[in-house]
DRENPA-3360 file (N, C-alpha, C; in nm, 2 decimals, always signed):
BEGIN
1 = XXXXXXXX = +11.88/+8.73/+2.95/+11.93/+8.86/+2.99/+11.82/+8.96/+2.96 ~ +11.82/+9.06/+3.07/+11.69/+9.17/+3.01/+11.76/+9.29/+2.93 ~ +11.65/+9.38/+2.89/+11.68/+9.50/+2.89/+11.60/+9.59/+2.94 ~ +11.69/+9.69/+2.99/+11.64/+9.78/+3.10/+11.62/+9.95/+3.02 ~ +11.53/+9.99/+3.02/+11.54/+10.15/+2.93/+11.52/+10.25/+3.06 ~ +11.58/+10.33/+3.08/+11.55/+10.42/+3.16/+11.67/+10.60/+3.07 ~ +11.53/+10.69/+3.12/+11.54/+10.81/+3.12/+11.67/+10.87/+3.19 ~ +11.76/+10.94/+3.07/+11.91/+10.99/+3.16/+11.88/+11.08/+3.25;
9 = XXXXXXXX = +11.81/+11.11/+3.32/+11.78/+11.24/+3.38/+11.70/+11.16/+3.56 ~ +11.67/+11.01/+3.50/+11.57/+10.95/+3.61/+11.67/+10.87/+3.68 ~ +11.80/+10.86/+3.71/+11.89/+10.70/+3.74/+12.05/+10.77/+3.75 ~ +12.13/+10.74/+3.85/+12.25/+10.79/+3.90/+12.32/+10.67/+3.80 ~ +12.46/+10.71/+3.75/+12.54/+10.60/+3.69/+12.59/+10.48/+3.78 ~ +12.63/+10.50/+3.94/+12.64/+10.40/+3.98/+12.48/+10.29/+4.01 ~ +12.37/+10.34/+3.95/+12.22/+10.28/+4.00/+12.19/+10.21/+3.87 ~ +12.25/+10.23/+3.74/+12.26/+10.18/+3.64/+12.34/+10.06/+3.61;
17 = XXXXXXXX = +12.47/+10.10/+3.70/+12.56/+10.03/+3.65/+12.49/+9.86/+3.73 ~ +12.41/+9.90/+3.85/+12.39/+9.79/+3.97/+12.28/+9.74/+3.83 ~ +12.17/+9.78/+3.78/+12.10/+9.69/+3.69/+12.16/+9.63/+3.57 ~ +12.29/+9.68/+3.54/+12.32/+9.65/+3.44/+12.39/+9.54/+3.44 ~ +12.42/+9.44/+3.54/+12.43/+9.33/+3.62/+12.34/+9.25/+3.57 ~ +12.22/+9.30/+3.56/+12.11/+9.12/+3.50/+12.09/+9.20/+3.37 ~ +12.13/+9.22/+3.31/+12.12/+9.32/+3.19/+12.16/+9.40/+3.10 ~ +12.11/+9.44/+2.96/+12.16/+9.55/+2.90/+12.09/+9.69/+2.95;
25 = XXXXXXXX = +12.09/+9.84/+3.00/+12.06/+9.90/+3.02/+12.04/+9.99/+2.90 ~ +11.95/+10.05/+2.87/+11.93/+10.18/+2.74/+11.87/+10.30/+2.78 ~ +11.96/+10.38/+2.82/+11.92/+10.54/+2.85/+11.86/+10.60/+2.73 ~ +11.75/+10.69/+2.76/+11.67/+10.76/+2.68/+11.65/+10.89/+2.72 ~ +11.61/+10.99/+2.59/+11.64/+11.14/+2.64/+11.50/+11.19/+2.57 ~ +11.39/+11.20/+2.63/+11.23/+11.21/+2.58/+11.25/+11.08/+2.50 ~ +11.24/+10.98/+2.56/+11.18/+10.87/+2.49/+11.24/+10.80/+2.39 ~ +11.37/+10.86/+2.36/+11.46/+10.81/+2.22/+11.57/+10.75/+2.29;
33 = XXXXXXXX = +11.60/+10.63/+2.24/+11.76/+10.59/+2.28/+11.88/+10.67/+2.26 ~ +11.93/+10.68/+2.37/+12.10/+10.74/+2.34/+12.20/+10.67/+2.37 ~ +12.18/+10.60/+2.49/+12.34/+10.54/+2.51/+12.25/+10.37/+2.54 ~ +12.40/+10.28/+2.59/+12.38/+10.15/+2.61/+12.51/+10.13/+2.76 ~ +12.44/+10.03/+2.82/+12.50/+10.00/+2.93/+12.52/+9.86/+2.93 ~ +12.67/+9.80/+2.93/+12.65/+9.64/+2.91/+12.73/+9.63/+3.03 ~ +12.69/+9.49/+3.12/+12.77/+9.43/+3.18/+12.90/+9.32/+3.07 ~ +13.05/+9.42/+3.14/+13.15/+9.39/+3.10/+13.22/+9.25/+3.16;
41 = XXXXXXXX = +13.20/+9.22/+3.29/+13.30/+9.11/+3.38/+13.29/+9.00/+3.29 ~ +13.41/+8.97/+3.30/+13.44/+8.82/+3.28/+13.52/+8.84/+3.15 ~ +13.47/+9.02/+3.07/+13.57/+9.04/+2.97/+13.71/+9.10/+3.00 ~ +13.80/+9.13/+2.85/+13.95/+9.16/+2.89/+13.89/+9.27/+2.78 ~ +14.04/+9.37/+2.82/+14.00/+9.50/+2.68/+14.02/+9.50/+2.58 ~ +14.10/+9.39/+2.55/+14.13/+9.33/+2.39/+14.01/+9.33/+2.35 ~ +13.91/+9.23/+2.38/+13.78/+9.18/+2.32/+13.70/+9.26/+2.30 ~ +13.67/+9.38/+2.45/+13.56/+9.51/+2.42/+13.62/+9.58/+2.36;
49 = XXXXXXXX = +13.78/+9.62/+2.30/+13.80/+9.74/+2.24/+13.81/+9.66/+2.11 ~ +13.81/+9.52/+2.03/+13.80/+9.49/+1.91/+13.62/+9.44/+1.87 ~ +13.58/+9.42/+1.94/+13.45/+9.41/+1.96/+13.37/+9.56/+1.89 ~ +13.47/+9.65/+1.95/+13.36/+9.72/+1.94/+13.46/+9.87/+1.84 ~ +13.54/+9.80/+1.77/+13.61/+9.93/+1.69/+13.55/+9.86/+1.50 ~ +13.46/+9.94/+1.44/+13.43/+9.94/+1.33/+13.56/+9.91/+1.22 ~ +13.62/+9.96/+1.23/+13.77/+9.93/+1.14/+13.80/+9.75/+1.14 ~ +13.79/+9.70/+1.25/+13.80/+9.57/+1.32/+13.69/+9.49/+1.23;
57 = XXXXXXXX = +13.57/+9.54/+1.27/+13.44/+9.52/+1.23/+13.46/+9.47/+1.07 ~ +13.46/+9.58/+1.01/+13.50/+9.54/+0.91/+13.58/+9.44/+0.79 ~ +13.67/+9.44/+0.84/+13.84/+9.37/+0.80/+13.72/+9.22/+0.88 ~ +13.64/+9.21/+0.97/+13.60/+9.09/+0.98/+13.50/+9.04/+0.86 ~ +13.42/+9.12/+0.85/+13.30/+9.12/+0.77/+13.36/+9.06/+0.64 ~ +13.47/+9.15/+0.58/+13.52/+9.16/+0.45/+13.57/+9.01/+0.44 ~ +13.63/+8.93/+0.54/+13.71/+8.79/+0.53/+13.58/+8.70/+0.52 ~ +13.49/+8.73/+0.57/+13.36/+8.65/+0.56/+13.34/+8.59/+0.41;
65 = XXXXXXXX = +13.29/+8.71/+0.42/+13.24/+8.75/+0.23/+13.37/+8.66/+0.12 ~ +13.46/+8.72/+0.15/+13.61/+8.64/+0.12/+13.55/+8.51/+0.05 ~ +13.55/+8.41/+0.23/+13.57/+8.29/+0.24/+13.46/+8.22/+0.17 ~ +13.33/+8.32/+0.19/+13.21/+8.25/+0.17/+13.25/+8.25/-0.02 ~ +13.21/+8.36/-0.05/+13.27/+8.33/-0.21/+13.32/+8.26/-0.30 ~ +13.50/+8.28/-0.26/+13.61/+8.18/-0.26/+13.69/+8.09/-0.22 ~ +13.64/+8.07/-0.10/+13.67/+7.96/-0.02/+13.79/+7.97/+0.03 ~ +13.82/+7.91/+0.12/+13.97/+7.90/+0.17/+14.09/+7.80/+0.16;
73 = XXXXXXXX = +14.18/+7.79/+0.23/+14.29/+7.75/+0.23/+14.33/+7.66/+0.36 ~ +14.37/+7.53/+0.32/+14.37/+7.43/+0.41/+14.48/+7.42/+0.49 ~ +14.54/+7.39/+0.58/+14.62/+7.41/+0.67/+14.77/+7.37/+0.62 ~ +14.74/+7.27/+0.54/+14.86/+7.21/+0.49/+14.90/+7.31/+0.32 ~ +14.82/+7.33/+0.28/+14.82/+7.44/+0.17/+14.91/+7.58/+0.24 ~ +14.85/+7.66/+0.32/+14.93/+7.76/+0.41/+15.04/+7.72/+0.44 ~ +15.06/+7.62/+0.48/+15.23/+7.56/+0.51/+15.31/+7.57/+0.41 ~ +15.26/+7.50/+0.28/+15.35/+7.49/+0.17/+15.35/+7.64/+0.15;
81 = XXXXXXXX = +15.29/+7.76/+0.10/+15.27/+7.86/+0.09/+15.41/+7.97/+0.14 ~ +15.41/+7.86/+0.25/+15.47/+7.93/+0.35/+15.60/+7.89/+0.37 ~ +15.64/+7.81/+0.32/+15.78/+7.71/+0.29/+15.80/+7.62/+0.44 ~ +15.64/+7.62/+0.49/+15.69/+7.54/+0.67/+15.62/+7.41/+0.59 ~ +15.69/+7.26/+0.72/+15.68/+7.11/+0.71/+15.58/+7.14/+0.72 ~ +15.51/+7.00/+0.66/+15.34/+6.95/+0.73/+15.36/+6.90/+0.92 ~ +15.27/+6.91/+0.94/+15.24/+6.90/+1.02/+15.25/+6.79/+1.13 ~ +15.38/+6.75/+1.18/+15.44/+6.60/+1.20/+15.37/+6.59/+1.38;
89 = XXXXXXXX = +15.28/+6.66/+1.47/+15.26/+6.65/+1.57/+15.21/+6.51/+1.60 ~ +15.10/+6.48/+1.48/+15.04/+6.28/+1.49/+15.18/+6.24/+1.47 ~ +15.25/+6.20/+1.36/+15.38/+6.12/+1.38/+15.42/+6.08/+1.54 ~ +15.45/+6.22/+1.59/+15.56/+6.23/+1.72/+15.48/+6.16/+1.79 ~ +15.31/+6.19/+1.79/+15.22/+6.17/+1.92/+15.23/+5.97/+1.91 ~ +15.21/+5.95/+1.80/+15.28/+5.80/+1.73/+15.38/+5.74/+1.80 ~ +15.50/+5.78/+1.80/+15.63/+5.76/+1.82/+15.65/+5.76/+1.95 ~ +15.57/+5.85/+2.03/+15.62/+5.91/+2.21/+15.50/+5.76/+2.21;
97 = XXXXX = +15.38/+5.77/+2.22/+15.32/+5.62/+2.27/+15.38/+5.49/+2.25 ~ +15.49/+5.48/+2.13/+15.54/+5.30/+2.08/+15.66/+5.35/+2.19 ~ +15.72/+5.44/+2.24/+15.82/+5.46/+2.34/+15.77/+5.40/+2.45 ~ +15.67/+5.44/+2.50/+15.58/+5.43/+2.65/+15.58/+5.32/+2.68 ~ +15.52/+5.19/+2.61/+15.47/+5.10/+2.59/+15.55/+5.02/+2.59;
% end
């Protein structure tokens, strides 16, 4: 993927939006970055509006740090935790193939 820099003042938004197709675009205003142009398709708004909200950002960052630290919690641990069964899907997937057969 490239990146493209061009001057706000040099490029119409739909002539941006066309390069921003093979690329990241970066408008500049005397030579300094101001804005960014990313090709979105193929995304949903969920992803670019948590992608890109700091609050989000964080609350991820912070679970990182968490896990890396402290470590986490095994699937069957969260269950009990949680007053739910372990996890009987292998059993059944067991039981539905000695049916088949």
């Amino acid at each position: 993927m490239s990146i493209t820099a061009i001057e706000v003042s040099d490029m119409t938004l739909s002539s941006a939006v066309e390069l921003a197709q093979a690329g990241t675009v970066i408008f500049t205003r005397r030579g300094k970055p101001v804005a960014a142009l990313r090709n979105l398709s193929g995304s949903d708004w969920e992803s670019v509006s948590l992608a890109n909200n700091p609050q989000f950002q964080a609350l991820i960052d912070e679970s990182r740090r968490s896990y890396h630290a402290q470590g986490g919690l095994s699937l069957d641990k969260v269950r009990a935790e949680l007053g739910l069964k372990k996890n009987l899907s292998k059993r059944r997937t067991a039981r539905s193939k000695g049916k088949r057969g």
